[in-house]
MDAnalysis code that builds the backbone (N, CA, C; Angstrom):
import MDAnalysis as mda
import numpy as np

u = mda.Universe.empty(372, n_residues=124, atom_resindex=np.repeat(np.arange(124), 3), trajectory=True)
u.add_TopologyAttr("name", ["N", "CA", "C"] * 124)
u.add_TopologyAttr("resid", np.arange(1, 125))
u.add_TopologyAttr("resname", ["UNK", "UNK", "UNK", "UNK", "UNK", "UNK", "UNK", "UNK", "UNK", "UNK", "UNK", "UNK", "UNK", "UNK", "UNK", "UNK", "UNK", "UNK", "UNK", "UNK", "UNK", "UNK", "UNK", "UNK", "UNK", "UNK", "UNK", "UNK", "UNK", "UNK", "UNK", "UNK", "UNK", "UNK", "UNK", "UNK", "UNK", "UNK", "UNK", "UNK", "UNK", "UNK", "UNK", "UNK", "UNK", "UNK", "UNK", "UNK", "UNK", "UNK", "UNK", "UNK", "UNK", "UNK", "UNK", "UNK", "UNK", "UNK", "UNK", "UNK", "UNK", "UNK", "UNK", "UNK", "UNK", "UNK", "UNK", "UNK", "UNK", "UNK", "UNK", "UNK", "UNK", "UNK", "UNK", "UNK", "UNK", "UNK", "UNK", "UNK", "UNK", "UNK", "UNK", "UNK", "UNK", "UNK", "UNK", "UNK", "UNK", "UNK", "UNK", "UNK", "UNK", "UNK", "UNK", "UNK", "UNK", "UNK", "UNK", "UNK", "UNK", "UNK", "UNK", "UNK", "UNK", "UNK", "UNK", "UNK", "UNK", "UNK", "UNK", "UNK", "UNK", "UNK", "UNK", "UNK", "UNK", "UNK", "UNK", "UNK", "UNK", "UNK", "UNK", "UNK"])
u.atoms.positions = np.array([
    [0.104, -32.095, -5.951],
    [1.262, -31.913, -5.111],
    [1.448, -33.127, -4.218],
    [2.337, -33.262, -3.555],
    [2.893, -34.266, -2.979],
    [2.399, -34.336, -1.665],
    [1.436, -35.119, -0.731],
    [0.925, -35.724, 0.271],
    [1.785, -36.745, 0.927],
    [1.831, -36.187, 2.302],
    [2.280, -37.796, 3.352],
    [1.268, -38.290, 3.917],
    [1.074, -38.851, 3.653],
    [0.291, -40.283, 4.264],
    [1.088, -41.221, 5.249],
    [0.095, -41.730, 5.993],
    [1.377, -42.623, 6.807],
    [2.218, -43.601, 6.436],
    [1.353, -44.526, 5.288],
    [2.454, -45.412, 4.789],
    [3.778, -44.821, 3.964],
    [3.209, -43.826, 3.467],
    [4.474, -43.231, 2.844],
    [5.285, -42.590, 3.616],
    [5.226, -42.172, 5.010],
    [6.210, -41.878, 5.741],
    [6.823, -42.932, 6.267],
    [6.175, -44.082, 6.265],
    [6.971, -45.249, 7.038],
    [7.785, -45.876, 5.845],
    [7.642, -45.669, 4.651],
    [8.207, -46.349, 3.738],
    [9.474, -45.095, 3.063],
    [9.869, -44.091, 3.552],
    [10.427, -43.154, 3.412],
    [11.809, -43.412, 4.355],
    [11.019, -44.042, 5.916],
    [12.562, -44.860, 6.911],
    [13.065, -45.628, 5.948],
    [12.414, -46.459, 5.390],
    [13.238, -47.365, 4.651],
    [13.526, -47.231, 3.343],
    [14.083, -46.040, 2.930],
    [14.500, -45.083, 1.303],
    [16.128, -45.944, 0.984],
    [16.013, -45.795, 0.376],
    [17.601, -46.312, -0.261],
    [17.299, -45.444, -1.348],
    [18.777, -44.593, -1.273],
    [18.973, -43.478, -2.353],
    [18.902, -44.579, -3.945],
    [18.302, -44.077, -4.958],
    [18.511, -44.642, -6.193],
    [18.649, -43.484, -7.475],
    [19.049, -43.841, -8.567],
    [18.618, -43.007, -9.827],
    [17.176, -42.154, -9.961],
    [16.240, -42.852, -9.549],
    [15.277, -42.400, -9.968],
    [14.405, -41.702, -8.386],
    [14.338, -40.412, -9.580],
    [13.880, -39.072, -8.348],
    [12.676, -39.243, -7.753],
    [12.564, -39.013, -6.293],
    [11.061, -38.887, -5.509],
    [10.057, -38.361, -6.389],
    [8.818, -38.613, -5.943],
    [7.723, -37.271, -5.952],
    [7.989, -36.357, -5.163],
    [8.435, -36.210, -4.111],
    [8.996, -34.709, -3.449],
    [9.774, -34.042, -4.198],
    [10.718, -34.287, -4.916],
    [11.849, -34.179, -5.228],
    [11.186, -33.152, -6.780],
    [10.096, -34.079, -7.655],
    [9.840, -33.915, -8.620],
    [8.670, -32.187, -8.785],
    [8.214, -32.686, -7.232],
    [6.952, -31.900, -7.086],
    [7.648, -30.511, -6.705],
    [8.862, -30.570, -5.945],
    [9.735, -29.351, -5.296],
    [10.528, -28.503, -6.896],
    [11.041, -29.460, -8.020],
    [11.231, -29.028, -8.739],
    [10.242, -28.534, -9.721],
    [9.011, -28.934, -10.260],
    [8.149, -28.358, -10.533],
    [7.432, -27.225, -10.118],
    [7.174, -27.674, -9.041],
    [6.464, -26.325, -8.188],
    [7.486, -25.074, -8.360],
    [8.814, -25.042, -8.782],
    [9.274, -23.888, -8.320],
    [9.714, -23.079, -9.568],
    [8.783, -23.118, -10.129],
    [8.448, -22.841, -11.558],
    [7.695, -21.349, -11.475],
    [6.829, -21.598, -10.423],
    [5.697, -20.421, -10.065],
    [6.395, -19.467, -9.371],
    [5.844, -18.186, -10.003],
    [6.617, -17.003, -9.899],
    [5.490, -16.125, -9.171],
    [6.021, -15.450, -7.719],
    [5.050, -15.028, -7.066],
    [5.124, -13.904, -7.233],
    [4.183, -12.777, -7.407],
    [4.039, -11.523, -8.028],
    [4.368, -10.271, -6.364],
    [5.059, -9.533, -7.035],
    [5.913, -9.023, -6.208],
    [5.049, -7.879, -5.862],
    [5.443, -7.096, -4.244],
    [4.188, -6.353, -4.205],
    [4.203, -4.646, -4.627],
    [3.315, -4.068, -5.035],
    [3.548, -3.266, -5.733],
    [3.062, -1.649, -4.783],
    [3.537, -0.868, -5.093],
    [4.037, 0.336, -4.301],
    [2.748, 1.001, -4.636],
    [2.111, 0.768, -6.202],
    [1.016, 1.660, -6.407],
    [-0.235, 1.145, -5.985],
    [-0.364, -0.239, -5.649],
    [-1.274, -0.619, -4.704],
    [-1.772, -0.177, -3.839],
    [-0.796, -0.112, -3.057],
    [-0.692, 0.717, -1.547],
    [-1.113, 1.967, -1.836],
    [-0.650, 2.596, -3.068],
    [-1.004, 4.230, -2.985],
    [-2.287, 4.318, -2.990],
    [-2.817, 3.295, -4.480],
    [-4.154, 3.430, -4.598],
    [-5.009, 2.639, -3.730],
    [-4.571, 2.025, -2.973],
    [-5.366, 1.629, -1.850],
    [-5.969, 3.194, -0.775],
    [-4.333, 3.585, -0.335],
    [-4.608, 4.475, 0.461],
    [-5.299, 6.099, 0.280],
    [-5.286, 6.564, -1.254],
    [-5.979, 7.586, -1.780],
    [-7.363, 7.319, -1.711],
    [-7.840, 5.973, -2.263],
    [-9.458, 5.378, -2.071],
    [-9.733, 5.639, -0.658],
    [-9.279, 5.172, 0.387],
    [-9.572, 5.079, 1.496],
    [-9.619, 6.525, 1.999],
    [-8.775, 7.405, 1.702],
    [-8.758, 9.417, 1.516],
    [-9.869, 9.463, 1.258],
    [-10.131, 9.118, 0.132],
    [-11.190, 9.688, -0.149],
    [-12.636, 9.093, 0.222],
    [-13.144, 8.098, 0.757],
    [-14.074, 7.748, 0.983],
    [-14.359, 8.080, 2.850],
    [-12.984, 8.209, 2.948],
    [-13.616, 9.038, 4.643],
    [-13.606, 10.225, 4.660],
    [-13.221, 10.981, 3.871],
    [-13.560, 12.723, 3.987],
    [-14.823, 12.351, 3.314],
    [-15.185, 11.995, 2.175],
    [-16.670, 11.470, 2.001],
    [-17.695, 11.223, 3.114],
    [-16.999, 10.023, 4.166],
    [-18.307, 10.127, 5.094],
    [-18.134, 10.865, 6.271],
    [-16.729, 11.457, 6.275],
    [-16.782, 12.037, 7.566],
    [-17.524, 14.143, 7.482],
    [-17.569, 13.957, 6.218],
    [-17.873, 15.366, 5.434],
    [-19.808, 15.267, 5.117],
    [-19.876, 13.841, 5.372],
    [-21.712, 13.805, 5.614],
    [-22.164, 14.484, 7.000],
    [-21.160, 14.149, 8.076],
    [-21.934, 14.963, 8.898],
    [-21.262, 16.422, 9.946],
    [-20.469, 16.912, 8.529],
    [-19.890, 18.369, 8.985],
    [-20.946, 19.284, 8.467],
    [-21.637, 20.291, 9.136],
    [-22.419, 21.163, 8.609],
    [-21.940, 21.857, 7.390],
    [-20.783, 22.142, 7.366],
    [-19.770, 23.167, 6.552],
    [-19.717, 22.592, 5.662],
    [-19.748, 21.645, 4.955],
    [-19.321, 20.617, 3.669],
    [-20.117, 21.036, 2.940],
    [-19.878, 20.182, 1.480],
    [-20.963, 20.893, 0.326],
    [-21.165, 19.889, -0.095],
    [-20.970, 18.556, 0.728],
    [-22.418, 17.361, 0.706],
    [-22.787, 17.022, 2.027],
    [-22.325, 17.991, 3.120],
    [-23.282, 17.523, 4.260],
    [-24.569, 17.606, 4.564],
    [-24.426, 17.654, 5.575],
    [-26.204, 18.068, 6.363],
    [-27.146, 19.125, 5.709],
    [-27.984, 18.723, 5.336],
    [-29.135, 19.955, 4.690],
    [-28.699, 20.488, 3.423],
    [-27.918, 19.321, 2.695],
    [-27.451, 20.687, 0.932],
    [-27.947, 19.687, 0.041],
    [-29.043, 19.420, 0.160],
    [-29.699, 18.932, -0.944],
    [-29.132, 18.247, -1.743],
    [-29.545, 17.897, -3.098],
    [-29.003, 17.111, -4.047],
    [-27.548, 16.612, -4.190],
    [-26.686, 17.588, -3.958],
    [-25.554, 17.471, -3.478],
    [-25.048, 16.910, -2.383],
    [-25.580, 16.385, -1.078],
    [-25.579, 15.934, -0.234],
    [-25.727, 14.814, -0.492],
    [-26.832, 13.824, -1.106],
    [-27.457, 12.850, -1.662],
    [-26.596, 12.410, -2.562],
    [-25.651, 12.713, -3.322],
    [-24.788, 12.442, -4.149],
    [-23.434, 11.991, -3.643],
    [-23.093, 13.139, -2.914],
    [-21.925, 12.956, -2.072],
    [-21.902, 11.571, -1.033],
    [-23.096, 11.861, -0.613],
    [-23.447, 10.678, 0.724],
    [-23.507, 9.378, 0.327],
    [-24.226, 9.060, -0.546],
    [-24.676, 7.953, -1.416],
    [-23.158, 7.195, -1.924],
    [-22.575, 8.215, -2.637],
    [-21.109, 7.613, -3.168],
    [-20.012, 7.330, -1.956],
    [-20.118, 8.291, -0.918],
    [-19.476, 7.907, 0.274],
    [-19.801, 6.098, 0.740],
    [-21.374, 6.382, 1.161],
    [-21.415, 4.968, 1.716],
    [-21.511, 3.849, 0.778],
    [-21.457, 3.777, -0.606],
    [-21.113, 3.139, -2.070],
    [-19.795, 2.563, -1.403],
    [-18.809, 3.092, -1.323],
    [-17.430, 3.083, -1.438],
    [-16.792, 2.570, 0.017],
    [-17.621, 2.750, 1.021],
    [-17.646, 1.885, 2.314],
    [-18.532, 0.725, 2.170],
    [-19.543, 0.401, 1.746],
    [-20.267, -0.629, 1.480],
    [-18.850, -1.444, 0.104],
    [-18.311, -1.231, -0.599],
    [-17.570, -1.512, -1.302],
    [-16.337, -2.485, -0.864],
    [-15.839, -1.470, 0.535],
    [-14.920, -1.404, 0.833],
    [-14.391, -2.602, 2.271],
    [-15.782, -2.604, 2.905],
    [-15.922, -3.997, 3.972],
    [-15.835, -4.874, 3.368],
    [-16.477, -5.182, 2.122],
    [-16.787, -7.001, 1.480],
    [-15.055, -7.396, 0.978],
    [-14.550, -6.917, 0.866],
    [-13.698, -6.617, -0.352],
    [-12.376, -7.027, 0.763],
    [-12.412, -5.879, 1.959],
    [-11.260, -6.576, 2.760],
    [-11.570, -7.897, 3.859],
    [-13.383, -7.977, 4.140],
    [-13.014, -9.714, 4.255],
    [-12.757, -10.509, 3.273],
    [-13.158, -10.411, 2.562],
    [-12.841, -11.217, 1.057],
    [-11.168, -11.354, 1.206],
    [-10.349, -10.433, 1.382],
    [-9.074, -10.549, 1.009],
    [-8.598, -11.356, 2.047],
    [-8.529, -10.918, 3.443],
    [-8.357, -11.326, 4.532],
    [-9.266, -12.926, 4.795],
    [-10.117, -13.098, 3.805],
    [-10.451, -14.912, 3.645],
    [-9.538, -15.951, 2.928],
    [-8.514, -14.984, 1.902],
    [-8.223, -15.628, 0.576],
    [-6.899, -14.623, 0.660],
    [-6.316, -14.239, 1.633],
    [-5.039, -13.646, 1.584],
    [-4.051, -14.456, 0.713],
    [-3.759, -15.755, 1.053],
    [-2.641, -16.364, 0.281],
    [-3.122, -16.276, -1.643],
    [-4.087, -16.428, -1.533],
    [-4.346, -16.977, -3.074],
    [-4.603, -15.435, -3.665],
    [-4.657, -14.422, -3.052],
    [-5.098, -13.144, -3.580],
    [-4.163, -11.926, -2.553],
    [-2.773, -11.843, -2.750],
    [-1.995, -10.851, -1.885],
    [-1.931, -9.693, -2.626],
    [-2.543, -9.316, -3.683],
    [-2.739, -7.556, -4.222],
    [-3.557, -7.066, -3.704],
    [-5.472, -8.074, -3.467],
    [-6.357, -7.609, -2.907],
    [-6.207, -7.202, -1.380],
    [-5.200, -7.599, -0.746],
    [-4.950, -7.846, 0.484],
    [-4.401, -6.856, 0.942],
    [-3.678, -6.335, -0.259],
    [-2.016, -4.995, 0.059],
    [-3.459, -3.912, 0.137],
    [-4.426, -3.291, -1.535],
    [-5.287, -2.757, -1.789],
    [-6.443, -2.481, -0.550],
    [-6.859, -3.647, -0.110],
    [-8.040, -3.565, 0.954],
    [-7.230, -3.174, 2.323],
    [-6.419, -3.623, 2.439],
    [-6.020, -3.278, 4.400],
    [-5.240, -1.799, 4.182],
    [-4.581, -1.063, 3.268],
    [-4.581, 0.256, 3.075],
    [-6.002, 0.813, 2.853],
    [-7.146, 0.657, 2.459],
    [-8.300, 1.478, 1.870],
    [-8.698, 1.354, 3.133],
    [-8.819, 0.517, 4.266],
    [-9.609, 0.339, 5.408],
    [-8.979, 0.873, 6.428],
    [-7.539, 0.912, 6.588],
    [-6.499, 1.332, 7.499],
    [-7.193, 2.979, 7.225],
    [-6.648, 3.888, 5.603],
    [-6.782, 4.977, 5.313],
    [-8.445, 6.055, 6.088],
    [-9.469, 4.866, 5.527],
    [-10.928, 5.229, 5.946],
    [-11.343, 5.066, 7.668],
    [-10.377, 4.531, 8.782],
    [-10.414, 4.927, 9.696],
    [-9.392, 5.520, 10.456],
    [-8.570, 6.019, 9.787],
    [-7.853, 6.961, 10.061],
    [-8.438, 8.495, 10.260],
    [-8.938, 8.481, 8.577],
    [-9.687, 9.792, 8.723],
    [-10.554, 9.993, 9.587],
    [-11.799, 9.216, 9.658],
    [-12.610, 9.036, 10.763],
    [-12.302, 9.345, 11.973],
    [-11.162, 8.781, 12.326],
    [-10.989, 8.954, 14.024],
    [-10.079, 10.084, 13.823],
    [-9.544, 10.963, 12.945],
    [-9.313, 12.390, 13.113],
    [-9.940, 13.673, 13.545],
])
């Protein structure tokens, strides 16, 4: 892509229009070739159902009443385990996106709904 440098900005004052096209010119028409992927509605859904479900997951570890909370055995261990799976999953994933937002905006739509969703429930 096309860089300014200083000499090339100083040599840009002194342009005289001609036939033959810039590198800006060339790089602006090339570049606009790339087609940016538009954002998608089921992202968001399935962002925000993951995130449903992984905080009734951990927020259901420590309701007595649940049938993977506190004291239910094997079932508990299962439930719990996949809960904090899916939060351990779910931190790396939205710094990751939120590092690399521009170059990765699905992971970005996906992770800040799953994280928005999982403390929502929580603080309910």
């Amino acid at each position: 892509m096309f860089t300014n440098s200083f000499d090339e900005r100083i040599d840009r004052l002194h342009w005289q229009p001609s036939e033959v096209p810039t590198r800006q010119m060339i790089d602006s028409v090339l570049g606009s070739g790339l087609q940016r992927q538009p954002r998608s509605a089921a992202l968001s859904l399935a962002g925000a159902v993951t995130g449903i479900l992984i905080g009734f997951g951990l927020k259901g570890m420590v309701l007595p009443g649940s049938p993977w909370g506190p004291e239910t055995g094997l079932a508990g261990a299962i439930g719990g385990s996949l809960a904090l799976a899916g939060l351990a999953a779910s931190v790396p994933a939205a710094l990751m996106a939120a590092a690399k937002g521009n170059q990765a905006p699905r992971l970005m739509q996906f992770a800040s709904m799953n994280l928005l969703m999982i403390v929502v429930v929580l603080l309910s």
